[in-house]
ZAMARGU-4260 file (C-alpha; in steps of 0.2 Angstrom, whole numbers, plus 5000, padded with zeros to 4 digits):
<rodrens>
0) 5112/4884/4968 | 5128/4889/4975 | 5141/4895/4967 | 5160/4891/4971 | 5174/4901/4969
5) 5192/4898/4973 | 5203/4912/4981 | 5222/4910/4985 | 5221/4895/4997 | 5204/4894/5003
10) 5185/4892/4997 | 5173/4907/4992 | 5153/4897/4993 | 5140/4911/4989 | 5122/4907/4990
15) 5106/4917/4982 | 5093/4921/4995 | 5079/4928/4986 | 5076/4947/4985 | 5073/4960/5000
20) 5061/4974/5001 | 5071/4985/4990 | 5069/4972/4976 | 5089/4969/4977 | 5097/4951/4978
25) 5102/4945/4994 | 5117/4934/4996 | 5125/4925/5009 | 5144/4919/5007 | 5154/4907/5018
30) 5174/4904/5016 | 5178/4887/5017 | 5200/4881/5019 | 5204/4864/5016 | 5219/4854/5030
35) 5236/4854/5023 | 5235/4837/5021 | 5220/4834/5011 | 5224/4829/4991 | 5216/4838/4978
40) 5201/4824/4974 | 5198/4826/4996 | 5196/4844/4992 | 5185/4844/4976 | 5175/4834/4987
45) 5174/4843/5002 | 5170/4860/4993 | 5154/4853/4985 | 5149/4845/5000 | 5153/4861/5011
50) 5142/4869/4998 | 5129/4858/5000 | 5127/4859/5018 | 5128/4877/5017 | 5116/4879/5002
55) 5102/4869/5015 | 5106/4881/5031 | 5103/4897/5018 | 5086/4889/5012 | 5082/4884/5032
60) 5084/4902/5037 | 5099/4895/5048 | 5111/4908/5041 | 5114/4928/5043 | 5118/4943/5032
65) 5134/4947/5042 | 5141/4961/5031 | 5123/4974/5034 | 5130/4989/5043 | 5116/4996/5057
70) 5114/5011/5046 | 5109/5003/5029 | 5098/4990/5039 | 5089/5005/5048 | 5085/5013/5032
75) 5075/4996/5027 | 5067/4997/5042 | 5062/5017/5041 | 5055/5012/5022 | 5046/4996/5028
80) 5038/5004/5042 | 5030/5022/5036 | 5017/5014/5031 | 5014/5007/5049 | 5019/5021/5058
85) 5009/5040/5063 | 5016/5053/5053 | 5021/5060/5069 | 5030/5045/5075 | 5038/5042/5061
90) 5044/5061/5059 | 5051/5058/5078 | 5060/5043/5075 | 5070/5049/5059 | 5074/5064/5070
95) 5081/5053/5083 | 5094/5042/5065 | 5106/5054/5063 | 5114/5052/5080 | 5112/5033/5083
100) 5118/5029/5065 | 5133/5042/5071 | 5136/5031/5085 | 5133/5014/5077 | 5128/5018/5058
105) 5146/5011/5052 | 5144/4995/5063 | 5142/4980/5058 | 5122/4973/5067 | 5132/4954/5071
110) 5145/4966/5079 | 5134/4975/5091 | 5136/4972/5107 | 5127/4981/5124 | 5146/4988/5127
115) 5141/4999/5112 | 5124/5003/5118 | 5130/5006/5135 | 5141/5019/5127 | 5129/5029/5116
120) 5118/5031/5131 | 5132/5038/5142 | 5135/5049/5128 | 5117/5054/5125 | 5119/5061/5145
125) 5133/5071/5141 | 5131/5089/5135 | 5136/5095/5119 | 5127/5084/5106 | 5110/5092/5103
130) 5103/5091/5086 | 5088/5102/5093 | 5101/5117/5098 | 5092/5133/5096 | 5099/5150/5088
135) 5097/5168/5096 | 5102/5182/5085 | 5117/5193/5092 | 5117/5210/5080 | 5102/5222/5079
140) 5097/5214/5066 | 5083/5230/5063 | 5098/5241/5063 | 5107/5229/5050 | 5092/5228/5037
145) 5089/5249/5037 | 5107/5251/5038 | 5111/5238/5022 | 5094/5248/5014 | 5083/5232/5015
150) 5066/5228/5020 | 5059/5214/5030 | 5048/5208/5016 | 5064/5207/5004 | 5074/5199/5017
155) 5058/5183/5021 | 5058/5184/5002 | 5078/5180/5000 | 5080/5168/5014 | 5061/5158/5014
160) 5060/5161/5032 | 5042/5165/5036 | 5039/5182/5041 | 5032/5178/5059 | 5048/5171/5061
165) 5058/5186/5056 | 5047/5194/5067 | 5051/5183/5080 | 5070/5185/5076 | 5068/5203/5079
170) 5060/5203/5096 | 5074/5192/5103 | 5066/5174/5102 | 5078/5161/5096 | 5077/5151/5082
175) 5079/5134/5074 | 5098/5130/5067 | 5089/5129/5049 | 5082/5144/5050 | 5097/5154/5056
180) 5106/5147/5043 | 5095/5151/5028 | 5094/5170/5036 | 5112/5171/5036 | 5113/5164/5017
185) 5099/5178/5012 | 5111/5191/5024 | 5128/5185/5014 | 5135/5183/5033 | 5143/5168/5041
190) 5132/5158/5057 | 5144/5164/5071 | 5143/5182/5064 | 5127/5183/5066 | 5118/5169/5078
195) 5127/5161/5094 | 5117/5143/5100 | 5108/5144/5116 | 5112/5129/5129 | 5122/5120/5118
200) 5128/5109/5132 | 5111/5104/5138 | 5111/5086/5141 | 5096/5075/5131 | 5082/5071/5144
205) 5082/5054/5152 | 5064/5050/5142 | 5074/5056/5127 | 5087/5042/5128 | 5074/5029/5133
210) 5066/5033/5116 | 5083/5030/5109 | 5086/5014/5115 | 5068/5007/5111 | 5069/5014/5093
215) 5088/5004/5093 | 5079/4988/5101 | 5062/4991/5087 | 5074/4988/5075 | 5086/4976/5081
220) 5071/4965/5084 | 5064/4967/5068 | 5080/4960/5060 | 5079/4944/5072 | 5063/4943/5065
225) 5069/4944/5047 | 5083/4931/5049 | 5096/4946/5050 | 5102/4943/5066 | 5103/4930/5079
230) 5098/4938/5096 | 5094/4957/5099 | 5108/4964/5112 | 5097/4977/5117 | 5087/4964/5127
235) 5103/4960/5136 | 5106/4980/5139 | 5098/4988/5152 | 5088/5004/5145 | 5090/5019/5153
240) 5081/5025/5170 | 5068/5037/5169 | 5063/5047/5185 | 5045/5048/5189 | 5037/5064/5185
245) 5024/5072/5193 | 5012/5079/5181 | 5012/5097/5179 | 4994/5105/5184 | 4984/5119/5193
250) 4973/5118/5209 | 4958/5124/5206 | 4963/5143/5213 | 4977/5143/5198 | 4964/5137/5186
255) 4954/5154/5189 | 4968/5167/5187 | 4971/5156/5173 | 4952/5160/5166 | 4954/5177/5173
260) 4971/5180/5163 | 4963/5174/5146 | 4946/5188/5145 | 4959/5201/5136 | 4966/5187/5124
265) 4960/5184/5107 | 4943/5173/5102 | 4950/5158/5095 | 4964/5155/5109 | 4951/5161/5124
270) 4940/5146/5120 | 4952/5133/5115 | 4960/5136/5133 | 4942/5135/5141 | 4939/5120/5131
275) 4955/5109/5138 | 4953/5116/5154 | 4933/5110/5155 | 4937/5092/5143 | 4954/5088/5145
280) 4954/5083/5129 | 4971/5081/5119 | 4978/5097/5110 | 4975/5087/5092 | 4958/5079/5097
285) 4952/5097/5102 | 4958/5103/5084 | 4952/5090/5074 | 4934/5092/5081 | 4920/5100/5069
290) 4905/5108/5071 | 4895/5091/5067 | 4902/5084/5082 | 4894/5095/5093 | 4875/5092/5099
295) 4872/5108/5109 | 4854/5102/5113 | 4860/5088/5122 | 4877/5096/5129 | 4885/5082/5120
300) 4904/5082/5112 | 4911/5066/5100 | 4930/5065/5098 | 4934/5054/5082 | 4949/5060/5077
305) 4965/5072/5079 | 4973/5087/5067 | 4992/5086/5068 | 5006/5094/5059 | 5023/5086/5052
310) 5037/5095/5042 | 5034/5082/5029 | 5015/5083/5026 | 5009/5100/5035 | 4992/5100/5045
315) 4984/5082/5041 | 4971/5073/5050 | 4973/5059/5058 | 4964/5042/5070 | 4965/5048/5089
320) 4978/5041/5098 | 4971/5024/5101 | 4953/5015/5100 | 4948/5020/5118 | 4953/5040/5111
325) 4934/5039/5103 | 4923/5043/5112 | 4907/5053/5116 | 4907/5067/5132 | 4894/5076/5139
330) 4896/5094/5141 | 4896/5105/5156 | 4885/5122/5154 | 4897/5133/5153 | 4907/5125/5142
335) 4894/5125/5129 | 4890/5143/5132 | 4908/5147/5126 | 4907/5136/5111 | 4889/5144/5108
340) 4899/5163/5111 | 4913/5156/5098 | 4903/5150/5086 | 4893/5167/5086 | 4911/5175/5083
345) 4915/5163/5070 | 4900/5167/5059 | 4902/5186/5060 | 4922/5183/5053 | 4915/5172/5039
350) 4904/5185/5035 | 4918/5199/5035 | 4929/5188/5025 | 4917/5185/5011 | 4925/5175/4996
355) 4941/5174/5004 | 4934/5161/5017 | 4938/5143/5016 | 4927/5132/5023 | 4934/5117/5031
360) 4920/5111/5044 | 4932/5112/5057 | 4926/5124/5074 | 4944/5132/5077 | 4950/5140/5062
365) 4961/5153/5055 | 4955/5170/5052 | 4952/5163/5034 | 4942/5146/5039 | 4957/5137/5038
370) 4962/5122/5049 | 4974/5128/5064 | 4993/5122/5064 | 4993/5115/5081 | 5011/5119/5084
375) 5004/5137/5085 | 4993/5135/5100 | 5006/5128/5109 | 5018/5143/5104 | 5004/5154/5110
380) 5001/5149/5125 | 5019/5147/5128 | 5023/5165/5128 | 5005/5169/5136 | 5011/5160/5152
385) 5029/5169/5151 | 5020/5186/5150 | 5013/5180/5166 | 5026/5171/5177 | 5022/5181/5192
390) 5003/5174/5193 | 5007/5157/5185 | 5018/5141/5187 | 5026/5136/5172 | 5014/5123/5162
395) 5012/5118/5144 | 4994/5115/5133 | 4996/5098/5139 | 4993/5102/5158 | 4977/5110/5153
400) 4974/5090/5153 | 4982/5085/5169 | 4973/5099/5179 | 4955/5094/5170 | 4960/5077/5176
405) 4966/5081/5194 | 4952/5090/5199 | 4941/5079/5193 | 4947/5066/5206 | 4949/5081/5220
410) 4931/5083/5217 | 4926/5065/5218 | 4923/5059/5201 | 4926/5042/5202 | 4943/5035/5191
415) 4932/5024/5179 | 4922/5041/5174 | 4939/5051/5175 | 4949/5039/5161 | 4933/5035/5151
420) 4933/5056/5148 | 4951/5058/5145 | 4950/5041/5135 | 4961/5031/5143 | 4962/5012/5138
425) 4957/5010/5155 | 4960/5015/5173 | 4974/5010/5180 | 4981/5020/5166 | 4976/5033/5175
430) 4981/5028/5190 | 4996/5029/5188 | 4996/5045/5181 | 4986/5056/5195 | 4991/5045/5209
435) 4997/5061/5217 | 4978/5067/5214 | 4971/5049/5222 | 4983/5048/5237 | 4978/5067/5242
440) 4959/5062/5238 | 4962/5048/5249 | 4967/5059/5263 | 4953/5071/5261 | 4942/5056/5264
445) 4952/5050/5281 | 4950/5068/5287 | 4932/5068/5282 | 4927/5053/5290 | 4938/5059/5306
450) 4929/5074/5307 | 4913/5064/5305 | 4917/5051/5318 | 4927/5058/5331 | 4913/5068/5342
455) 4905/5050/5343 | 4923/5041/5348 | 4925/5055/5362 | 4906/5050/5369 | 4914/5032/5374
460) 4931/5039/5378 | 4939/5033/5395
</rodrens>
């Protein structure tokens, strides 16, 4: 039932709307001022109809929450939807928060308009507003730890930076803003005395702001959908325009310096490059796999399900990426000769090991049997192809994929076969993604069937 409040001149008509998610009462108010003219009794009467009417709109949904700032709203949503979300997306969009609720946190979401939006993502282009700036130390800091008579172990004790990182600090790498900054407390120094950030005015990538505006749009949506909002401005906003990228691969001539480079690397990174380069299977699917996924007899791989990492819950495993990610592969020789050769090296580790090993099933472990971060793979292989930028492109982990993909369709695999093995939901997927590998397959075909054709054209000429 409404309830009626008189303020100064005017009507106050609040009405209860139930409870939201966060188990607090939701209200919806109106302000009702009578004309100058009307008497008292016209205005007693006038108020409880007004009440009435606006009572029925509540209960019909025809009424908004006009007061809900972008910012409170969006942590609603963040709570309502972890429970939809990968762990990994969810980590991503929180990351992305803090800078859209600096730009439109404090507004009101009736008051949102595309002007707004148009803004951020102006703003987004611009350099200077980073949250992913990295840190490169600028003292000696080997020279500052004997010199203040500590050791490297007291200093990861004092600060919780992992020694690897320390490590990495010393050889020059840069480092996260988090873990510069709890150096520096463990030190007793300030930031800028002893870090300076690296490409601070780098512009956020144009995929980076489309990501934006979709999480703004996801969450707009969801509040027309929850009788928050009328219409969702981000539908009358036009999202930023993303470039088509070529995929980053090798030909096949780069794939076997590649395979040369890796015989003087360790085990357990050798054959998890040999196995994206000969499945181009996803970094996580390849992590997640286990020993009882493997039929060596028949050469035969299954792929049901990924090993990820987030800051929140560490190395989990996870569903592939979608349905279509299961899926069974059949093995090339070689490949099973290098998983054959790796489990051989595994067996002997466990062996060395003894009691300290923790058996988890999973083919590429740890020294100890433990599950691999997959963020050090990528960290790995990273600085392998730095140490070798004079016989190597620049390419991540994930154009292992692209080049398993590209020269499959150089060599005449047909598409169908191509996205069923990378487990594509189907293949115009891929398509789209190794046109470049179809359009130059294409005209290996013309030239084919020119060379082919043309000493018969010539027996008819003139």
């Amino acid at each position: 039932m409404a309830t009626i409040r008189k303020r100064n001149n005017s009507y106050q008509i609040t009405v209860s709307c139930g409870y939201d998610i966060n188990n607090k009462q939701i209200r919806r108010t109106m302000t009702y001022t009578p004309e100058p003219d009307m008497t008292p009794k016209q205005i007693e009467k006038e108020v409880q109809r007004q009440a009435v009417l606006f009572e029925e709109q509540c209960r019909n949904g025809q009424t908004l929450n006009n007061n809900i700032k972008f910012a409170d709203f969006a942590e609603i949503w963040f709570n309502d939807r972890k429970k939809d979300l990968r762990p990994k997306t969810y980590e991503r969009y929180k990351s992305m928060l803090p800078r859209i609720n600096t730009a439109i946190g404090h507004i009101k979401l009736s008051k949102i308009q595309p002007p707004h939006l148009r803004a951020f993502y102006k703003n987004l282009a611009e350099g200077g507003i980073r949250l992913d700036t990295k840190y490169k130390c600028k003292i000696d800091l080997d020279k500052y730890i004997k010199d203040n008579n500590m050791t490297t172990a007291a200093l990861v004790r004092l600060s919780g930076v992992p020694n690897t990182t320390v490590i990495s600090i010393r050889k020059g790498n840069n480092v996260s803003f988090n873990n510069a900054e709890k150096l520096c407390n463990a030190l007793e120094q300030p930031l800028n005395e002893v870090f300076e950030a690296v490409d601070i005015e780098k512009p956020l990538s144009e995929e980076t702001i489309l990501h934006h505006h979709r999480l703004i749009s996801s969450i707009l949506s969801t509040a027309v959908e929850w009788g928050v909002l009328f219409a969702n401005p981000c539908n009358r906003t036009k999202p930023p325009k993303v470039a088509h990228k070529e995929p980053k691969y090798l030909d096949e001539k780069q794939a076997a310096v590649l395979l040369d480079l890796l015989e003087t690397e360790p085990m357990t990174y050798r054959t998890v490059v040999h196995m994206l380069l000969f499945t181009g299977m996803r970094r996580g699917e390849l992590l997640g796999l286990k020993w009882t996924d493997v039929d060596f007899d028949n050469k035969i791989l299954q792929v049901c399900r990924s090993l990820q990492y987030t800051k929140e819950k560490g190395i989990f495993e996870d569903d592939t990426k979608n349905r279509s990610s299961e899926r069974v592969m059949k093995l090339s020789q070689t490949a099973v000769n290098y998983l054959s050769a790796y489990r051989t090296y595994q067996r002997k580790r466990r062996i060395k090991v003894g009691d300290r090993w923790q058996e988890s099933g999973y083919i590429f472990t740890n020294d100890l049997g433990e599950p691999i971060n997959p963020n050090t793979i990528s960290s790995w292989f990273s600085k392998f192809v730095n140490k070798h930028r004079d016989k190597l492109p620049y390419i991540t982990l994930h154009s292992l994929r692209h080049t398993n993909a590209t020269l499959q369709i150089a060599g005449g695999v047909p598409i169908t076969t191509v996205a069923k093995r990378l487990g594509h939901t189907n293949s115009t997927t891929t398509g789209k993604i190794y046109a470049h590998a179809i359009k130059s397959a294409d005209e290996a075909a013309a030239e084919t069937l020119d060379n082919l054709l043309t000493p018969t054209s010539n027996r008819y000429a003139g």
